[in-house]
The first five atom37 places (N, CA, C, CB, O) and aatype in JSON, in Angstrom:
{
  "aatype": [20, 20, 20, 20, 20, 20, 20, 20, 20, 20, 20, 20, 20, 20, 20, 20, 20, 20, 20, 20, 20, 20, 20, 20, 20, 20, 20, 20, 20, 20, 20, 20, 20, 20, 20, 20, 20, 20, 20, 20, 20, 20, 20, 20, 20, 20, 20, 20, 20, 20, 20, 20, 20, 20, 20, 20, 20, 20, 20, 20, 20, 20, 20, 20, 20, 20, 20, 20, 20, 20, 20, 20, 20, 20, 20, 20, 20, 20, 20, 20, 20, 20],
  "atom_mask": [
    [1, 1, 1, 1, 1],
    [1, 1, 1, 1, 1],
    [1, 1, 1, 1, 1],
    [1, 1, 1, 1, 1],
    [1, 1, 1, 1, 1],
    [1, 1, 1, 1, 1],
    [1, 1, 1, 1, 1],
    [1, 1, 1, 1, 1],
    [1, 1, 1, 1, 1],
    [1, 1, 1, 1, 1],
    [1, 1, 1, 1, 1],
    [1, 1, 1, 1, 1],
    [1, 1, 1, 1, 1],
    [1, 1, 1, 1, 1],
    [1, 1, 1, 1, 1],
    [1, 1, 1, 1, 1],
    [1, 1, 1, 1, 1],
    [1, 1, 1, 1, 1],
    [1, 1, 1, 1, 1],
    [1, 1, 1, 1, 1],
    [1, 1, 1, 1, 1],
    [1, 1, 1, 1, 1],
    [1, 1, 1, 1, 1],
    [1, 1, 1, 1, 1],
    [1, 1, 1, 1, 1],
    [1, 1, 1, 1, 1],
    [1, 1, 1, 1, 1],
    [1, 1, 1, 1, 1],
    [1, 1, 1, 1, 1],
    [1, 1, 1, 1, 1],
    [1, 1, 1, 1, 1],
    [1, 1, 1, 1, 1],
    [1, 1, 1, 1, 1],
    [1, 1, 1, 1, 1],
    [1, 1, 1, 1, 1],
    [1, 1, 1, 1, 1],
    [1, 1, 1, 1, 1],
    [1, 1, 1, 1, 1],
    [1, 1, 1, 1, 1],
    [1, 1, 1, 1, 1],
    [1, 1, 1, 1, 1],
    [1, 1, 1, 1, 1],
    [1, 1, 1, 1, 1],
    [1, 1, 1, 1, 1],
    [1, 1, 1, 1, 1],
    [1, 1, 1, 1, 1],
    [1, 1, 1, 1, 1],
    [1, 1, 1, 1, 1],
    [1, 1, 1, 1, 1],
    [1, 1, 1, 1, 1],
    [1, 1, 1, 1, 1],
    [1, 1, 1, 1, 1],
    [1, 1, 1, 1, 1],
    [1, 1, 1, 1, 1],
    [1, 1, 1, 1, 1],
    [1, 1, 1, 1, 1],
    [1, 1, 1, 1, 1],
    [1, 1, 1, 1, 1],
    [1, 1, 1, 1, 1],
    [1, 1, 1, 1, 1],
    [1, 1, 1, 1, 1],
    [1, 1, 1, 1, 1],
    [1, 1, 1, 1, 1],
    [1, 1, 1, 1, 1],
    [1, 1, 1, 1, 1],
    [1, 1, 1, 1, 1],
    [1, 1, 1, 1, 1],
    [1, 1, 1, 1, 1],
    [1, 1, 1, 1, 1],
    [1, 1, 1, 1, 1],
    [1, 1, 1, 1, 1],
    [1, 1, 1, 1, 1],
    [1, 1, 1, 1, 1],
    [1, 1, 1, 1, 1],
    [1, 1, 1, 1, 1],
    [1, 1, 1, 1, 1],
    [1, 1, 1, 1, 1],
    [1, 1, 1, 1, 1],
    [1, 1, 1, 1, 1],
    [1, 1, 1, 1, 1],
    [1, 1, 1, 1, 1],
    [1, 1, 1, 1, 1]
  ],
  "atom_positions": [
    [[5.52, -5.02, 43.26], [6.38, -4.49, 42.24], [7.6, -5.38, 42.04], [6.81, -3.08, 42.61], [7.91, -5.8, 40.92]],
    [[8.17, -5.63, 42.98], [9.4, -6.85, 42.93], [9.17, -8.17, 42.43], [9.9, -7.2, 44.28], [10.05, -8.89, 41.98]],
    [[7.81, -8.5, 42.53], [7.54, -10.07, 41.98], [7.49, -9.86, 40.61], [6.08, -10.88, 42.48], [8.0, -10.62, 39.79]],
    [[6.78, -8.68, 40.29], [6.53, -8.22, 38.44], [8.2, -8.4, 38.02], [5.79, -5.99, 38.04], [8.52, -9.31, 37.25]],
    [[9.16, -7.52, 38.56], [10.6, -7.29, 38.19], [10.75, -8.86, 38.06], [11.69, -6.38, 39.41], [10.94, -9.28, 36.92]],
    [[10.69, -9.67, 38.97], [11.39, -10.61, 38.93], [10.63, -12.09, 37.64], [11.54, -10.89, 40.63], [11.07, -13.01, 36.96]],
    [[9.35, -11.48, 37.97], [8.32, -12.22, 36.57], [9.42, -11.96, 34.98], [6.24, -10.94, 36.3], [10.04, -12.7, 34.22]],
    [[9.2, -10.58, 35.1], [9.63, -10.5, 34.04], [11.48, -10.53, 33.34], [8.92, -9.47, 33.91], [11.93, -10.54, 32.2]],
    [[12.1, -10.55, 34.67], [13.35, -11.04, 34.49], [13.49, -12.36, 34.15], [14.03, -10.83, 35.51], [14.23, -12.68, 33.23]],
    [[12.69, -13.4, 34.95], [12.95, -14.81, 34.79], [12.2, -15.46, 32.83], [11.95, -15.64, 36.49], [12.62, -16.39, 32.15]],
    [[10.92, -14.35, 32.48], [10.51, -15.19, 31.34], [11.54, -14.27, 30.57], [8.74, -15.31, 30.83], [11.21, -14.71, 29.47]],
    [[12.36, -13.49, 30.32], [12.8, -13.34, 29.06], [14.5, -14.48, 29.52], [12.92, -11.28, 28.54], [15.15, -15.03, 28.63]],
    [[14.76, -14.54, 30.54], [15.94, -15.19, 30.52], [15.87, -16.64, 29.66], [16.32, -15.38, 32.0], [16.74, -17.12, 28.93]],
    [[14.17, -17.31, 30.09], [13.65, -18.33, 29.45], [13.64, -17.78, 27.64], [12.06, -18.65, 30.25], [14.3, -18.47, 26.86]],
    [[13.31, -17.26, 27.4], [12.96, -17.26, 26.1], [14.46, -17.26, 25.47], [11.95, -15.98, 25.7], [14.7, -17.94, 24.47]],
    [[15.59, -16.36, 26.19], [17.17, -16.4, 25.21], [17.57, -17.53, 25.34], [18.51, -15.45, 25.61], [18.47, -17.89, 24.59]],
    [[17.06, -18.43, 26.31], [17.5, -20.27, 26.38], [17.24, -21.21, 25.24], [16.63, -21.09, 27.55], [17.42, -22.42, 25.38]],
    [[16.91, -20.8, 24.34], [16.24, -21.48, 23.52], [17.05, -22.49, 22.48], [15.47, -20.53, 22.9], [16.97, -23.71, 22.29]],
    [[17.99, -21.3, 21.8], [19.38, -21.7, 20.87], [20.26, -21.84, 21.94], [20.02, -20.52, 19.68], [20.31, -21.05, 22.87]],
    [[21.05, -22.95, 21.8], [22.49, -22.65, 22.81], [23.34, -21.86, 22.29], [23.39, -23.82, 23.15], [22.67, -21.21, 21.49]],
    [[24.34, -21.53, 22.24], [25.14, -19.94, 22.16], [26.17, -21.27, 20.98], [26.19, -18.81, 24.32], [25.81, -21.1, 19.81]],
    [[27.05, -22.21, 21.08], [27.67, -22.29, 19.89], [26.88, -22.57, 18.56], [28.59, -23.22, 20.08], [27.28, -22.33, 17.43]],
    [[25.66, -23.14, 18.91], [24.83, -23.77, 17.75], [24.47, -22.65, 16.54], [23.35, -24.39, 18.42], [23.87, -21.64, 16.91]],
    [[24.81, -22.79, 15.15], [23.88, -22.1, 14.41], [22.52, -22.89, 14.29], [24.47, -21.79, 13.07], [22.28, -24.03, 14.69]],
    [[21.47, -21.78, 13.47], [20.31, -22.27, 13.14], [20.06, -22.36, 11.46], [19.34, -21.41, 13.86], [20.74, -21.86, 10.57]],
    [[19.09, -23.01, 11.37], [19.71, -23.58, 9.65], [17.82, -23.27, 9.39], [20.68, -26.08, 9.34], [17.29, -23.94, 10.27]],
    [[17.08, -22.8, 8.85], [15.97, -22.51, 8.31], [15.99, -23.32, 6.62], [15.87, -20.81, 8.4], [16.96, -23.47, 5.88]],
    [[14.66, -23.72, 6.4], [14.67, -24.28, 5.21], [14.33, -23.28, 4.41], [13.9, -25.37, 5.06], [13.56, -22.43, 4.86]],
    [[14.94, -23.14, 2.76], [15.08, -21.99, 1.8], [13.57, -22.27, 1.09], [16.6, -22.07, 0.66], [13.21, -21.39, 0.31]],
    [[12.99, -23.0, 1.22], [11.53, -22.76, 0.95], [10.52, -23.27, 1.67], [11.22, -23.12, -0.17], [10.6, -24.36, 2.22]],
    [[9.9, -22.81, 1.69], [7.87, -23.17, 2.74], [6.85, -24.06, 1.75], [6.52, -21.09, 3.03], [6.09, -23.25, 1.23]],
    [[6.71, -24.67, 1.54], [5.63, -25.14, 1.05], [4.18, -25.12, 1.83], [6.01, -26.33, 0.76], [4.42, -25.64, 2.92]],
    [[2.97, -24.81, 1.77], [1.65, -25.16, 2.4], [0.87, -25.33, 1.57], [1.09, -24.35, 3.24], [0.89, -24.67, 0.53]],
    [[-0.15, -26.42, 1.87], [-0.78, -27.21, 0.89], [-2.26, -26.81, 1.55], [-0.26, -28.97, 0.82], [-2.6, -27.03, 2.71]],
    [[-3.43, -25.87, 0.03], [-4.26, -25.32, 1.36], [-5.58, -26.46, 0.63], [-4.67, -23.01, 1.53], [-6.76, -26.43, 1.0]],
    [[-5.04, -27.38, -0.45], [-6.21, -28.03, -0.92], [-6.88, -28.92, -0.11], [-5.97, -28.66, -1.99], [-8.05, -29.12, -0.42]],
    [[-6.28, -29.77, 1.26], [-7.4, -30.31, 1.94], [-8.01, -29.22, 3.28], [-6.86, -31.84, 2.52], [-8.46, -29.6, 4.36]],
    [[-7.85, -27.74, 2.76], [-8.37, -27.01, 3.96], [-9.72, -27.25, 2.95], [-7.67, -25.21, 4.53], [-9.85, -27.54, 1.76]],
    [[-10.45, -27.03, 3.83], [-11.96, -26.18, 3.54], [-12.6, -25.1, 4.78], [-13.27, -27.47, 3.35], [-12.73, -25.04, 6.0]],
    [[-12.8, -24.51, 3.85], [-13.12, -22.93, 4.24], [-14.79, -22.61, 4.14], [-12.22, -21.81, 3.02], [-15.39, -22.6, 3.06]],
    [[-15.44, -22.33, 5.47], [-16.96, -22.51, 5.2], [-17.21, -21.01, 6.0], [-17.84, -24.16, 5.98], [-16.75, -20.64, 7.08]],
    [[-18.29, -20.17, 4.86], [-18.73, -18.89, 5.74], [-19.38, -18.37, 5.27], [-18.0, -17.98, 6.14], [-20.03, -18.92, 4.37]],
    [[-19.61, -16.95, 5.6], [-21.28, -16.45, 5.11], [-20.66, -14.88, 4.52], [-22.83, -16.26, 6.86], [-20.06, -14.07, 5.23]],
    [[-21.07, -14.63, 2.59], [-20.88, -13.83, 2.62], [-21.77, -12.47, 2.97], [-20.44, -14.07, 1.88], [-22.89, -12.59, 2.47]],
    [[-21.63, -11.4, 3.57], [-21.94, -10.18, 4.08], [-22.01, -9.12, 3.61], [-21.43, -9.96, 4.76], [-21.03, -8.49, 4.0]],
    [[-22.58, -8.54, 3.01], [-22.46, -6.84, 2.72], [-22.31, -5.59, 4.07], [-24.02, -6.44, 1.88], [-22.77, -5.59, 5.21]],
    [[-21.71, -4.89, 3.55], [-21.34, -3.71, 4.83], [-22.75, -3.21, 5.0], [-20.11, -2.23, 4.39], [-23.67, -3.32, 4.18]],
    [[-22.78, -2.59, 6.26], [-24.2, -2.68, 6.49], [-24.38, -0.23, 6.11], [-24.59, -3.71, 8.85], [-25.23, 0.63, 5.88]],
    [[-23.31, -0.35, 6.27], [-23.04, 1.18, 4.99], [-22.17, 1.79, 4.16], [-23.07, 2.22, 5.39], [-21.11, 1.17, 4.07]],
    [[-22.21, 2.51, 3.69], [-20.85, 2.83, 2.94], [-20.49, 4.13, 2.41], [-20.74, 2.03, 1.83], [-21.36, 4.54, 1.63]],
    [[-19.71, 4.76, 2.53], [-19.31, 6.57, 2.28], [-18.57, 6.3, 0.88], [-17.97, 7.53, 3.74], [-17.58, 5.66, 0.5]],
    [[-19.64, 7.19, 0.25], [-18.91, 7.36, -1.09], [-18.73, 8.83, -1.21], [-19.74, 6.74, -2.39], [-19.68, 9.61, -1.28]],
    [[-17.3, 9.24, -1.25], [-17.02, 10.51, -1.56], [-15.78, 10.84, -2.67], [-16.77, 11.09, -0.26], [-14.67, 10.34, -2.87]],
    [[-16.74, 12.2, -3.42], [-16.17, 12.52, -4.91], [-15.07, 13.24, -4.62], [-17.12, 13.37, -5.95], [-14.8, 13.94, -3.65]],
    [[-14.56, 13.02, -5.43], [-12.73, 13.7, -5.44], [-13.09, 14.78, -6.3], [-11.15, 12.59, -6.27], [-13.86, 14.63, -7.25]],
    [[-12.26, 16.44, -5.84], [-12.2, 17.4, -6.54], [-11.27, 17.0, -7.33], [-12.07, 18.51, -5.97], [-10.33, 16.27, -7.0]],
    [[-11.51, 17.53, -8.57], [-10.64, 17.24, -10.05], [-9.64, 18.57, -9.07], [-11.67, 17.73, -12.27], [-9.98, 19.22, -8.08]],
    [[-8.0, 18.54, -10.06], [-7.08, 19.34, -9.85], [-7.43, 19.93, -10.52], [-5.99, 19.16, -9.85], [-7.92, 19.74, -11.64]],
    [[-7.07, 21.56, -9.4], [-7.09, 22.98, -10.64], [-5.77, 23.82, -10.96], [-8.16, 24.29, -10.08], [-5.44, 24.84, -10.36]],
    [[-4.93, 23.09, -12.2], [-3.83, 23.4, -12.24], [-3.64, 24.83, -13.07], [-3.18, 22.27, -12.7], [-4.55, 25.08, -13.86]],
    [[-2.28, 26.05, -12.97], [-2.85, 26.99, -13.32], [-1.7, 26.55, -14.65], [-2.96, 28.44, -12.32], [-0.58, 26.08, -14.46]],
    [[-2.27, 26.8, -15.88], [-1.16, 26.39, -17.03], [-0.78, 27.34, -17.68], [-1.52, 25.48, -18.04], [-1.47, 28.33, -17.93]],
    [[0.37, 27.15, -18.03], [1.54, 27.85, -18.53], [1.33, 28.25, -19.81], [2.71, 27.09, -18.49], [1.79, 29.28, -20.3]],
    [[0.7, 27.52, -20.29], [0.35, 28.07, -22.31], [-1.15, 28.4, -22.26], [0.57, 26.44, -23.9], [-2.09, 27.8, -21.74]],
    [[-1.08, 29.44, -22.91], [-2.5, 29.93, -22.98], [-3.0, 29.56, -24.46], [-2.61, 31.61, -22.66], [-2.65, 29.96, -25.57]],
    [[-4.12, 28.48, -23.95], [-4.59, 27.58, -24.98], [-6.02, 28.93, -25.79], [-5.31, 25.69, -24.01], [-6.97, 29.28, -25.09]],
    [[-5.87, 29.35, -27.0], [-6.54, 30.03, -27.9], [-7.95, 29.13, -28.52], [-5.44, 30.4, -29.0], [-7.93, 27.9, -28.61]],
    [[-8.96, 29.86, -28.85], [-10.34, 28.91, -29.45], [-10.34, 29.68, -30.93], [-12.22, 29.15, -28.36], [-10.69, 29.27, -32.04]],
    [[-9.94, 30.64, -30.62], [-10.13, 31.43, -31.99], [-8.79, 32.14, -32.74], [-11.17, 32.65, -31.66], [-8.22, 33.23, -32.61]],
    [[-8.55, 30.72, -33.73], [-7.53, 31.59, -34.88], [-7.53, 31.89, -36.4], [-6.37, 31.02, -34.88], [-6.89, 31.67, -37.43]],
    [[-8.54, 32.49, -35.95], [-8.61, 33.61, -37.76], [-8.02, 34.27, -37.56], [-9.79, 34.51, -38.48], [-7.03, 33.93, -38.22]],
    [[-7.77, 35.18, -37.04], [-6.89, 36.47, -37.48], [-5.15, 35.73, -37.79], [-6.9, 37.9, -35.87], [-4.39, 36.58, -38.25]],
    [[-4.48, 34.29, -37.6], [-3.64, 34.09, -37.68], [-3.8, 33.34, -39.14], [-3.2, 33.65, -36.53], [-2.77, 33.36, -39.81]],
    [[-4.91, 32.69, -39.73], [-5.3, 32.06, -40.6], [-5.59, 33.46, -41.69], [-6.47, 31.04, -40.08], [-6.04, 32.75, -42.59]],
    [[-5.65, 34.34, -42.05], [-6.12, 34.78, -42.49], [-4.65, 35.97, -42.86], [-7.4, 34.87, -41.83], [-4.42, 36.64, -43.87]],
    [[-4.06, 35.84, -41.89], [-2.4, 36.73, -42.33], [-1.56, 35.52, -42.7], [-1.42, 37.73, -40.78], [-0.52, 35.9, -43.24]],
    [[-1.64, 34.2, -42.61], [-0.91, 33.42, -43.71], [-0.99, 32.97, -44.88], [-0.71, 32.65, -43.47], [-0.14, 32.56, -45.66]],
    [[-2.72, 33.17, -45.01], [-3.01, 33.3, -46.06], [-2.5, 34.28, -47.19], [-3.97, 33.35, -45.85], [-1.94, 34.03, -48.25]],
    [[-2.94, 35.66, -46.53], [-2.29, 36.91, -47.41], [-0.44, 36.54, -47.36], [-2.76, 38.78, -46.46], [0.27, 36.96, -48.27]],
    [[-0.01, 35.95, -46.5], [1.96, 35.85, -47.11], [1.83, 34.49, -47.79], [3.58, 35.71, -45.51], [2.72, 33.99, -47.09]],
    [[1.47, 33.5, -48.56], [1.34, 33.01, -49.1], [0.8, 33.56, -50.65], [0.95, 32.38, -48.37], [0.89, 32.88, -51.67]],
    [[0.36, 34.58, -50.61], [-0.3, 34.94, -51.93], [0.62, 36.49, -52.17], [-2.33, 35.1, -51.76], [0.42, 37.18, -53.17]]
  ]
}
């Protein structure tokens, strides 16, 4: 148990050694990578299954009660029109 404590005391002391304490660090404001002389070689694969599952439509309850039948409203504007 004491060698672990002391393992792991000594690598993080190593790792805060890294920057010295007055130095800033200066990162460059852009990356460039150039992937045109990679080449990329492989095999394409299909999944060997696949779950297809249907979504219940929403059953919303609505506020206006949508009508199919308006004669009787067609038929009394008619008569106040005449």
């Amino acid at each position: 148990m004491f060698m672990f404590l002391l393992a792991l005391v000594f690598n993080t002391s190593l790792a805060a050694d890294d920057a010295p304490a007055g130095q800033k660090v200066f990162y460059n404001p852009k990356t460039e990578i150039d992937f045109e002389e990679l080449e990329i070689e492989g095999i394409l694969q299909k999944p060997q299954s696949s779950i297809v599952i249907e979504r219940k439509k929403a059953n919303f309850n609505p506020l206006i009660k949508l009508r199919s039948n308006w004669n009787d409203e067609i038929s009394e504007s008619i008569e106040e029109i005449k």
